[in-house]
FIMARTOR-882639 format. One record per atom (N, C-alpha, C): residue in three letters; x, y, z. Coordinates in steps of 0.05 Angstrom, whole numbers, plus 5000, padded with zeros to 4 digits. Each point is the difference from the previous one (the first is absolute). Layout:
BEGIN
ALAXYZ ...
//
This chain:
BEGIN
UNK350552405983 UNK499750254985 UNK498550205018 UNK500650234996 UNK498950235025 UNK497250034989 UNK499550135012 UNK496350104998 UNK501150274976 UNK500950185005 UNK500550144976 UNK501849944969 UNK500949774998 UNK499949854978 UNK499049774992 UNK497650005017 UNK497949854990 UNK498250144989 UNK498650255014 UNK498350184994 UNK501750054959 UNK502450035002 UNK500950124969 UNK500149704990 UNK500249835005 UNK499649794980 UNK496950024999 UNK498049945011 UNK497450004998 UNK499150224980 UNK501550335008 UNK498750234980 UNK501349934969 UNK502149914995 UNK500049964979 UNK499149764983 UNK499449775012 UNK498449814993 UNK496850144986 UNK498950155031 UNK498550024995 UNK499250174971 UNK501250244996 UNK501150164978 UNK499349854972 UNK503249815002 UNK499749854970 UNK497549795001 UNK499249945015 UNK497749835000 UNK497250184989 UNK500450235010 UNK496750164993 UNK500650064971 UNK502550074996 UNK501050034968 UNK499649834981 UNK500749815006 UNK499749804984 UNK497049904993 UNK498449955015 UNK497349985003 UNK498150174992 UNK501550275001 UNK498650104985 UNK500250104967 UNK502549974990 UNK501149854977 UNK498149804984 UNK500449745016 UNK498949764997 UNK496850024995 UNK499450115016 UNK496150044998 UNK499350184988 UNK501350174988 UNK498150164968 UNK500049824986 UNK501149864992 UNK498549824987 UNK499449755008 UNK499749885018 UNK498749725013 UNK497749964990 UNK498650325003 UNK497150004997 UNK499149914977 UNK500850024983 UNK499950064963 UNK502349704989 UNK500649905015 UNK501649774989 UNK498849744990 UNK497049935013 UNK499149834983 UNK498350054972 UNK499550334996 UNK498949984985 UNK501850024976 UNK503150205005 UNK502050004981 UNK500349784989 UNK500849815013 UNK500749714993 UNK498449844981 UNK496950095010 UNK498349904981 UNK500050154972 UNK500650215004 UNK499850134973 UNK501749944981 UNK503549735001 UNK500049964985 UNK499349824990 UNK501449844973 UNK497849844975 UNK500049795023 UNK498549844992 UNK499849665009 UNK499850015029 UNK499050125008 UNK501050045034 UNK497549895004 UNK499449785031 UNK497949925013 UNK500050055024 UNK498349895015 UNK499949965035 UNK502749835005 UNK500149694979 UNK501449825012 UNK503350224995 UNK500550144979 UNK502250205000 UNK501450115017 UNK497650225009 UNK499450135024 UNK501649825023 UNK498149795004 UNK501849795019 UNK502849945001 UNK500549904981 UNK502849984989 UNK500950185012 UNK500450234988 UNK501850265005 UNK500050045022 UNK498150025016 UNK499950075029 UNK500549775006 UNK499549845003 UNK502049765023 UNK502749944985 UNK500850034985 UNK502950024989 UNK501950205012 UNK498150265011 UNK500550225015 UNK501549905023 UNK497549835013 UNK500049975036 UNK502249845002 UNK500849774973 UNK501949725009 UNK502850235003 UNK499750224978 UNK502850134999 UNK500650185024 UNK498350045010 UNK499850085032 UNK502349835020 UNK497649774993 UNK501749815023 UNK502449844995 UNK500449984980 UNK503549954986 UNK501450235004 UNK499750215002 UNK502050274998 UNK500549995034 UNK497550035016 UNK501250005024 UNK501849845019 UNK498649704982 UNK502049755017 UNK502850104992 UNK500350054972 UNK503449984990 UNK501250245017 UNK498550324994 UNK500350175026 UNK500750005028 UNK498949805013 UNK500049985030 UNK502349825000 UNK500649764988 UNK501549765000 UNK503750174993 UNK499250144981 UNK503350194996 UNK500850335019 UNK497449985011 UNK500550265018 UNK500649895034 UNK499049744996 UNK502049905023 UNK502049945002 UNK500649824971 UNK502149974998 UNK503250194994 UNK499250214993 UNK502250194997 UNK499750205030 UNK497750075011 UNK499250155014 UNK499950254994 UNK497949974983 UNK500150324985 UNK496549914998 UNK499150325001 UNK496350014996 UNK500450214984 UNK501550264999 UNK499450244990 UNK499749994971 UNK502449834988 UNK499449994970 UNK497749854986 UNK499049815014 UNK497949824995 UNK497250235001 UNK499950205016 UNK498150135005 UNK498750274973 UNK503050124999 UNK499950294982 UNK500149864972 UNK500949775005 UNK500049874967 UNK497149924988 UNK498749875017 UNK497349985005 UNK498350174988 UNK499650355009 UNK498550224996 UNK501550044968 UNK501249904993 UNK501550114978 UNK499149764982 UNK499749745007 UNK498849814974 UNK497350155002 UNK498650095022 UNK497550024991 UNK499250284980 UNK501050185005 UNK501150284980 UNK499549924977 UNK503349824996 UNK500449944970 UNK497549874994 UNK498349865001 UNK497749774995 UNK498150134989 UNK498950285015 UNK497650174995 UNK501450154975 UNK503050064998 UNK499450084967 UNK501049824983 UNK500749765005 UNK498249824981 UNK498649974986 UNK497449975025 UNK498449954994 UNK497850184972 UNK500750245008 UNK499250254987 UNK500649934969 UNK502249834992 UNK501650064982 UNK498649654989 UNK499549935008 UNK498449744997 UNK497849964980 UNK498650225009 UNK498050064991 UNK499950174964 UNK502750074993 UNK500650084974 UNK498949704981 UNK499849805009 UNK499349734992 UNK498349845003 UNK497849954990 UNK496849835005 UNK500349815014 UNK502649795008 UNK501149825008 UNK499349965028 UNK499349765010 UNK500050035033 UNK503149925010 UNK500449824978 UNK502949875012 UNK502650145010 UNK499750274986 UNK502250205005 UNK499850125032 UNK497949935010 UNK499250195023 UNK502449615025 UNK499849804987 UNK501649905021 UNK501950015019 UNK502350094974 UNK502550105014 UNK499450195020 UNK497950254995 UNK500750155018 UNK498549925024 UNK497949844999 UNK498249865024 UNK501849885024 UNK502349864984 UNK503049855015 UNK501250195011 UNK500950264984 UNK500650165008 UNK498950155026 UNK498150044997 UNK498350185018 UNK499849855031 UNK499249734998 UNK499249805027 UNK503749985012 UNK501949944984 UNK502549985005 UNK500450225015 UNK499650205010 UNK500450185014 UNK498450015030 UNK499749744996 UNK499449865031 UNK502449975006 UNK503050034996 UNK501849845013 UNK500450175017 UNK498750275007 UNK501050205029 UNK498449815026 UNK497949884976 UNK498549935039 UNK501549895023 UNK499749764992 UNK501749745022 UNK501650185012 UNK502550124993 UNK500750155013 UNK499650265016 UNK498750014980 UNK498850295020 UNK498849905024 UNK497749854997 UNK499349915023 UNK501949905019 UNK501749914995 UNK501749835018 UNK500950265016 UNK501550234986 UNK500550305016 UNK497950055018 UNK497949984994 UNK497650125018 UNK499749785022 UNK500049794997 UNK499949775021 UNK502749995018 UNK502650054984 UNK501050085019 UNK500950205027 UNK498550274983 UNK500150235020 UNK497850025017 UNK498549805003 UNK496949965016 UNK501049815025 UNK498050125009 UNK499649765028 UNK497949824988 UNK499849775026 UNK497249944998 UNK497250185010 UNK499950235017 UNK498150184996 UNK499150164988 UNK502550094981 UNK499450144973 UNK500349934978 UNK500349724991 UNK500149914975 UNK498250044987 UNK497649865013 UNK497550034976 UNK498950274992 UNK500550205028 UNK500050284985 UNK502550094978 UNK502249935008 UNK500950114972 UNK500049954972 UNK499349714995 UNK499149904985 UNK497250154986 UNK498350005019 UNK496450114994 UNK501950274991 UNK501150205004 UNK501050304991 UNK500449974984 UNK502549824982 UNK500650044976 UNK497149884978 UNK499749725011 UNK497049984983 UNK498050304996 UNK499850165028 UNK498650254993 UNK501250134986 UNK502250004986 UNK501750294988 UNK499449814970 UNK500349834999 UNK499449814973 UNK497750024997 UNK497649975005 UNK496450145000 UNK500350164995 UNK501350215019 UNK500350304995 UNK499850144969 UNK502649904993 UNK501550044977 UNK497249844981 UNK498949884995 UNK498149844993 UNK498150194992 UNK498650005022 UNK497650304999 UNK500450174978 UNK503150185005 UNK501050174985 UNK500649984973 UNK500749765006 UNK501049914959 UNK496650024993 UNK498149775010 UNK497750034990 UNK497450194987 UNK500250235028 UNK499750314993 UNK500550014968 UNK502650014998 UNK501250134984 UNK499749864966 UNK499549785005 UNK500249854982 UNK496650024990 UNK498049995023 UNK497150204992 UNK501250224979 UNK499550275012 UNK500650215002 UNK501849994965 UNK502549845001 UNK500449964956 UNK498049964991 UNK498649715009 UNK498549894976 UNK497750204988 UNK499450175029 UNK497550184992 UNK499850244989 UNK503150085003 UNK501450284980 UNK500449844969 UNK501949735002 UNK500749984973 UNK498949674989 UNK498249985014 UNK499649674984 UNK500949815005 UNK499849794993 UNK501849685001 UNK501550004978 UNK499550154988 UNK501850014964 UNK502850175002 UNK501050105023 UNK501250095012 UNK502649865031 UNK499849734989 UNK501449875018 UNK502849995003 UNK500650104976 UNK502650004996 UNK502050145018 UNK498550285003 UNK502050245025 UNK499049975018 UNK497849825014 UNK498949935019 UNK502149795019 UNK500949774980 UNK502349775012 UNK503050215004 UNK500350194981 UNK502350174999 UNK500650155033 UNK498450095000 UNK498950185021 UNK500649845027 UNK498749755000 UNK500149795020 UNK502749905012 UNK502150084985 UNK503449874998 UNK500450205020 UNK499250225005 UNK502150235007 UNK499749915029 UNK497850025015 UNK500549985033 UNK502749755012 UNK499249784987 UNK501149775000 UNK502850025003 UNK501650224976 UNK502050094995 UNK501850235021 UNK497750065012 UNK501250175023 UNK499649845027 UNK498049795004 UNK500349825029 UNK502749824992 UNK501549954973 UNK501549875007 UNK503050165004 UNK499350224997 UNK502850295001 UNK500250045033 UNK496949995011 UNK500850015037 UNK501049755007 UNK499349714996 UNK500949925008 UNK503449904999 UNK500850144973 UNK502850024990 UNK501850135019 UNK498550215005 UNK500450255015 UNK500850025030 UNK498149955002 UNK499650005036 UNK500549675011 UNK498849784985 UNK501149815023 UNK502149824993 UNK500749965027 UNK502549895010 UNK499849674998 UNK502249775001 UNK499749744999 UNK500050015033 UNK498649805015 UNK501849965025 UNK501849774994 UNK502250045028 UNK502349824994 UNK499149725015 UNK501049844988 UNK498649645017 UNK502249824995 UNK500449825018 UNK500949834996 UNK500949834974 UNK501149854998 UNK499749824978 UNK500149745008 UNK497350015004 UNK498549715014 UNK498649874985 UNK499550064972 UNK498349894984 UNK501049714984 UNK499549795002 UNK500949654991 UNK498050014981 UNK498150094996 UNK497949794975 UNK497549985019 UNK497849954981 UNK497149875018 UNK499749824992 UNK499449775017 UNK498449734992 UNK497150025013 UNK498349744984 UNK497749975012 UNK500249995029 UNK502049815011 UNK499549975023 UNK500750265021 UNK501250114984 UNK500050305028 UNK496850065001 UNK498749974991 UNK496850155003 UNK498549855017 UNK498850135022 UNK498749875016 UNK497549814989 UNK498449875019 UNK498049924991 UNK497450215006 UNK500050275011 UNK497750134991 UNK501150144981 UNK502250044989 UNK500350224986 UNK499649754963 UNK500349704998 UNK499449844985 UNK496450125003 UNK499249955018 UNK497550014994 UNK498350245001 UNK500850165003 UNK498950294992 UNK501750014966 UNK501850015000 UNK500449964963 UNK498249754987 UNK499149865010 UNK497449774990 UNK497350224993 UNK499950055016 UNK497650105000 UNK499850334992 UNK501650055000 UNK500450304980 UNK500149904967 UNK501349824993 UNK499149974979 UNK498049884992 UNK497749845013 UNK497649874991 UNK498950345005 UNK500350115016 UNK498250254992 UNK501050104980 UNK502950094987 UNK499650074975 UNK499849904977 UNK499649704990 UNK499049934977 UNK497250044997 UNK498350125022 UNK497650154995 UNK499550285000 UNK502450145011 UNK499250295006 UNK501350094967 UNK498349964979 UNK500050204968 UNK501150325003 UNK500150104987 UNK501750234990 UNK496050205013 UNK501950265009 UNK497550264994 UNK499249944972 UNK501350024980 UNK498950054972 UNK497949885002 UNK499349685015 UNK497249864982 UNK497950185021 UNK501150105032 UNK497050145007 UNK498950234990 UNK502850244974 UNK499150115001 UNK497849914966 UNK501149814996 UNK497949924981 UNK496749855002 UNK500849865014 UNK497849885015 UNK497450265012 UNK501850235006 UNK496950225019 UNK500150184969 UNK501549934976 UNK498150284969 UNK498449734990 UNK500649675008 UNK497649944983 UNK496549945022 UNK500350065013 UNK496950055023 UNK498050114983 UNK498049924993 UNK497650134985 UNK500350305014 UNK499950055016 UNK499250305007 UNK502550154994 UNK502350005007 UNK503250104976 UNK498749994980 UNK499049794981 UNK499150114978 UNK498650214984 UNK497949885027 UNK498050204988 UNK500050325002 UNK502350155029 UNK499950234993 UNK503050114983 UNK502149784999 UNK502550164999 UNK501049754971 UNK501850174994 UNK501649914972 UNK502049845011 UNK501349854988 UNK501549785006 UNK502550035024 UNK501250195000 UNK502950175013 UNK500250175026 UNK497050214996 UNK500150145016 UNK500150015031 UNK498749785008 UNK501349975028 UNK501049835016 UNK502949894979 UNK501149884999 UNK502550055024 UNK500950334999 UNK501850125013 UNK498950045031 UNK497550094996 UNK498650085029 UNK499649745022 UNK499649794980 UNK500349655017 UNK502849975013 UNK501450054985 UNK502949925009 UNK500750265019 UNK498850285000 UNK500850135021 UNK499249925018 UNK497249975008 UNK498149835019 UNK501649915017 UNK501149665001 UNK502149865008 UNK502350155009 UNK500750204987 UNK502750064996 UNK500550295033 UNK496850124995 UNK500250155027 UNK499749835030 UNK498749784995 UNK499049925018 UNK503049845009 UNK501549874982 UNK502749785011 UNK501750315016 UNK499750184984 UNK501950285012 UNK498750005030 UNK498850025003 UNK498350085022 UNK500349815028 UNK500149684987 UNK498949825020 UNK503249865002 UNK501750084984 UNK502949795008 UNK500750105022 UNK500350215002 UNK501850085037 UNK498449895017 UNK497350025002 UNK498949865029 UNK499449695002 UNK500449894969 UNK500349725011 UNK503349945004 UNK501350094991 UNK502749975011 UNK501350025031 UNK497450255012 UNK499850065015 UNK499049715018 UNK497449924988 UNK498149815012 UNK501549785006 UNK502449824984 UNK501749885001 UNK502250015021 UNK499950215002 UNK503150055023 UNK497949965033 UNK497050064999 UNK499150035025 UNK499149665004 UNK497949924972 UNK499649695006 UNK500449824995 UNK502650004977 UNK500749764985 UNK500650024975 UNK501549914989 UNK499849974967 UNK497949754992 UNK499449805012 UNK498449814985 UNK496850134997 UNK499350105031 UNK497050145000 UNK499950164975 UNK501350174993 UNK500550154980 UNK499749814965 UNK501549775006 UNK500349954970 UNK497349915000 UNK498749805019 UNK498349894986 UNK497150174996 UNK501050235019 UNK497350304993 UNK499850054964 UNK503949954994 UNK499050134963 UNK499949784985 UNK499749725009 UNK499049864990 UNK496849994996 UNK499449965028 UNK496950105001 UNK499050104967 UNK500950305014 UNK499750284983 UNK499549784974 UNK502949954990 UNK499549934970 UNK498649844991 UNK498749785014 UNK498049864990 UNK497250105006 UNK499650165017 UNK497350174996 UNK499250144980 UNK502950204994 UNK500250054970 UNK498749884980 UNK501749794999 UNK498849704973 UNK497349965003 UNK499250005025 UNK496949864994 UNK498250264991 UNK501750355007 UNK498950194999 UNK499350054970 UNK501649904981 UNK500750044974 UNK497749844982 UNK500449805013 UNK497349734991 UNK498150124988 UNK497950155033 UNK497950055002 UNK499750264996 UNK500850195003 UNK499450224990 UNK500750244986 UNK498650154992 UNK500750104968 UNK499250325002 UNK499050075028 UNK499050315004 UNK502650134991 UNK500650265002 UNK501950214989 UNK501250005027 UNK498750115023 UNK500249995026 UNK501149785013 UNK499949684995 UNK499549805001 UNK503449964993 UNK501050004987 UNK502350014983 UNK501850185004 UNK499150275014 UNK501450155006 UNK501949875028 UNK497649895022 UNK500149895027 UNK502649774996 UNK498749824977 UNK502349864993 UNK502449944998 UNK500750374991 UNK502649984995 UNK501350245026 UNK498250035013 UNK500550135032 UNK501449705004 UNK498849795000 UNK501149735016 UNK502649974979 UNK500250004989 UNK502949914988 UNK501550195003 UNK499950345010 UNK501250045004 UNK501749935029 UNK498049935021 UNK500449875021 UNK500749795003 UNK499949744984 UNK501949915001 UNK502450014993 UNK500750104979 UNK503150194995 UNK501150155023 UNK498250125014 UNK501250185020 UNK501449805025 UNK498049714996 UNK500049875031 UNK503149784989 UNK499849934971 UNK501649775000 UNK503150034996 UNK500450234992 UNK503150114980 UNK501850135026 UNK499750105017 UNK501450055018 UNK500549825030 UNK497749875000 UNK500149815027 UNK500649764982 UNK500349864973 UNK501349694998 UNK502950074988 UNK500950325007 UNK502550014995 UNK501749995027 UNK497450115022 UNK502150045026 UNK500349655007 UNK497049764991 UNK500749815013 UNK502449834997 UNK500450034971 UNK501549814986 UNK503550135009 UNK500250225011 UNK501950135001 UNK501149975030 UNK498449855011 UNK499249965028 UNK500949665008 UNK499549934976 UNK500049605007 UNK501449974986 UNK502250154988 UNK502949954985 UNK502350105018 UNK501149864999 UNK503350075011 UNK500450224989 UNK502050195018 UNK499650265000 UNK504150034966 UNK500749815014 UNK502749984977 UNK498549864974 UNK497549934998 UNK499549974967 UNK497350144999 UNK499850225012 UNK497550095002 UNK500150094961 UNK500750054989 UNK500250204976 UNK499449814985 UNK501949715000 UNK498949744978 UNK497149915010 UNK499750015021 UNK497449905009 UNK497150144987 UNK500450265010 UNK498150154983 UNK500050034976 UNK502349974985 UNK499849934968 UNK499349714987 UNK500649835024 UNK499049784989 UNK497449955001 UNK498950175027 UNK496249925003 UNK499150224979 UNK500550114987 UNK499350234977 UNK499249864978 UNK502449704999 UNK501749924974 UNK497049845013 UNK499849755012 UNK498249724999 UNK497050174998 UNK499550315006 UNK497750154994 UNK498450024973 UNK502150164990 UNK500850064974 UNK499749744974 UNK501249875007 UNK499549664982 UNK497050045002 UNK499549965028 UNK496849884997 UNK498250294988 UNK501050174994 UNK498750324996 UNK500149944961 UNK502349804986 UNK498950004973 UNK498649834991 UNK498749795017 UNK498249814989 UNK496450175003 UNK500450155027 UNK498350125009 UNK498050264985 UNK501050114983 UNK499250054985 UNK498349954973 UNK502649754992 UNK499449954979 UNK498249784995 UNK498649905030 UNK498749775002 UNK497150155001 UNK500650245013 UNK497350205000 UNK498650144976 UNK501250064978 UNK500050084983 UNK498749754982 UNK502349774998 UNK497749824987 UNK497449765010 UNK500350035030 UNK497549925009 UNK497550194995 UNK500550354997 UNK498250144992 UNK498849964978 UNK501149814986 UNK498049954980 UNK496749905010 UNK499949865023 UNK496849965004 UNK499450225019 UNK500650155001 UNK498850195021 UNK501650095016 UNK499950335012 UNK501550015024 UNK499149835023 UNK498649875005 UNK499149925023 UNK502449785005 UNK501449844979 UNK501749805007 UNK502850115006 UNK501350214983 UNK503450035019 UNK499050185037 UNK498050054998 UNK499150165032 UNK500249735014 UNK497549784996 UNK499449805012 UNK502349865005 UNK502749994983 UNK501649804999 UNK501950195023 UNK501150264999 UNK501250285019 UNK498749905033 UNK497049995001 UNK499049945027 UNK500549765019 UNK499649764981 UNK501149784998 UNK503250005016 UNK501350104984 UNK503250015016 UNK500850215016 UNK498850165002 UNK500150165027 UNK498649875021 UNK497249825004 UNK500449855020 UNK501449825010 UNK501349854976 UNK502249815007 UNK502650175014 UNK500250224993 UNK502450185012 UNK499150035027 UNK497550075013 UNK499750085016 UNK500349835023 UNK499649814998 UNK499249685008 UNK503249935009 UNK501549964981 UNK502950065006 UNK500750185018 UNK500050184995 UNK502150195023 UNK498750025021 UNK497749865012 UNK500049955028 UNK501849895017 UNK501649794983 UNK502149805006 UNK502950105001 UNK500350304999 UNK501850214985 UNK500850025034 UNK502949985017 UNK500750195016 UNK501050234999 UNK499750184999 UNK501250245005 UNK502550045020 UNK501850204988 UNK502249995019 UNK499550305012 UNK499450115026 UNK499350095010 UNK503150155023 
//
């Protein structure tokens, strides 16, 4: 593919990606507390829902990547995508006519199901890359997804403090529309490329043995890495959150925190990746995240918590674009699409226990789902020393 229809695949990626994200993040911010607000709703709930989220993540992409190989088609897998997630946010809105938490499921399925653009998408972006610019193009679109992030977040400030939380309803409404137009460009403007029809099926045994064991160890890190929701719960209950602020209020400004900082820091570790490696890189946002955990433990300053979630945004920034170029890298380039849907899919599994194991180990304290998160990020780390990279 030429350099000038790569540059237009990239601008419009990038496009529906900032769209969507920023769609998606007016309300991210405000999602655990919605949830809580209806009847019977708990932490262990909370859990539920959100790792019921993540498993539908990684089921949507495997089946995604696995039939976009197989037909050789990405484009419809993609615009269809921005369009489950549309429909979802007015759902959701409409959800809320009902005290019920259970009604908010369908559209939770709904909403994560619109993971089925990834695998493929990515697989487009891995294919129009070299190996010197993969991890940067990767880190770009992660920046246009922050981007969009920031923006929804702003904004999603900026309602609550004109019209309240009692006001959620045209808030999720509101949220459909960008989503609805990133999936019109990509209707629009991009093209399928033409390929072969080389695609037989994947077995275990096509997968190498680092690419077995980097999927080992991506998922012992995610049956510990819990949902944002419990950190942003974990920094309103800190004696000092209490003592100057009401339960909500800076609930949105935590999640922008992170949210400027992943904008900010994805291009240059993508960048950092293409100059020294993808592994140096992963095990930097592993690091990151268990400093985090022990950061959470011990302290409870305003400041303290703020720094905190500076680090999670950094690791977001370090891990989402460089373990997409690896994995995209140590798969055969004719099942690259099932490949990345399937390491989404063995993610994802381990992403609904993960939650929900956090949520009810919180019953003795946050100190135990952090302790147990630190715990398997060293075991991750420890692992992918043993990780070759394909270079």
């Amino acid at each position: 593919m030429g350099s000038r229809e790569t540059k237009k695949v990239m601008t419009v990626f990038s496009l529906a990606s900032f769209l969507n994200d920023f769609g998606s993040d007016m309300i991210y911010p405000v999602w655990p507390l919605f949830v809580l607000s209806f009847v019977g709703v708990n932490m262990a709930v909370l859990g539920f829902i959100d790792g019921l989220g993540e498993a539908i993540v990684s089921i949507s992409q495997a089946v995604s990547g696995y039939f976009s190989d197989k037909i050789g088609k990405r484009k419809v897998f993609i615009w269809t995508g921005y369009l489950f997630g549309a429909s979802s946010r007015i759902g959701y809105a409409f959800s809320k006519l009902s005290t019920l938490w259970q009604f908010l499921v369908p559209f939770r399925v709904l909403d994560r199901s619109g993971k089925i653009r990834g695998a493929p998408r990515d697989a487009v972006i891995a294919d129009i890359s070299t190996n010197e610019n993969r991890g940067t193009h990767f880190g770009v679109l992660r920046a246009m997804d922050n981007l969009g992030a920031v923006c929804g977040i702003i904004t999603c400030i900026l309602f609550v403090t004109l019209y309240g939380y009692g006001n959620l309803f045209y808030l999720f409404l509101i949220a459909s529309v960008p989503s609805i137009i990133g999936a019109t460009l990509v209707l629009i403007f991009m093209k399928d490329r033409k390929t072969e029809k080389i695609f037989k099926g994947l077995s275990f045994k096509d997968l190498t043995f680092n690419l077995k064991l980097f999927m080992l160890l991506s998922a012992i890190f995610a049956v510990g890495a819990f949902s944002y929701s419990f950190l942003l719960v974990f920094a309103t209950q800190s004696p000092e959150y209490k003592q100057f602020f009401s339960g909500e209020i800076l609930v949105p400004v935590f999640y922008l925190v992170f949210s400027v900082v992943a904008f900010l820091m994805s291009l240059p570790f993508g960048k950092l990746a293409d100059i020294v490696g993808r592994k140096k890189v992963m095990v930097l946002s592993y690091v990151i995240w268990a400093v985090m955990c022990v950061g959470f433990i011990f302290i409870e300053s305003l400041i303290g918590i703020a720094l905190l979630f500076v680090l999670y945004g950094l690791h977001k920034a370090a891990i989402e674009p460089v373990q997409k170029t690896l994995v995209s890298e140590l798969a055969p380039e004719r099942y690259r699409a099932s490949i990345l849907g399937a390491f989404q899919l063995v993610v994802g599994v381990c992403a609904l226990p993960a939650s929900s194991i956090a949520g009810i180990i919180a019953i003795f304290g946050k100190f135990a789902p952090l302790t147990f998160s630190f715990g398997l990020a060293m075991v991750a780390i420890i692992l992918l020393f043993f990780v070759k990279e394909k270079r």
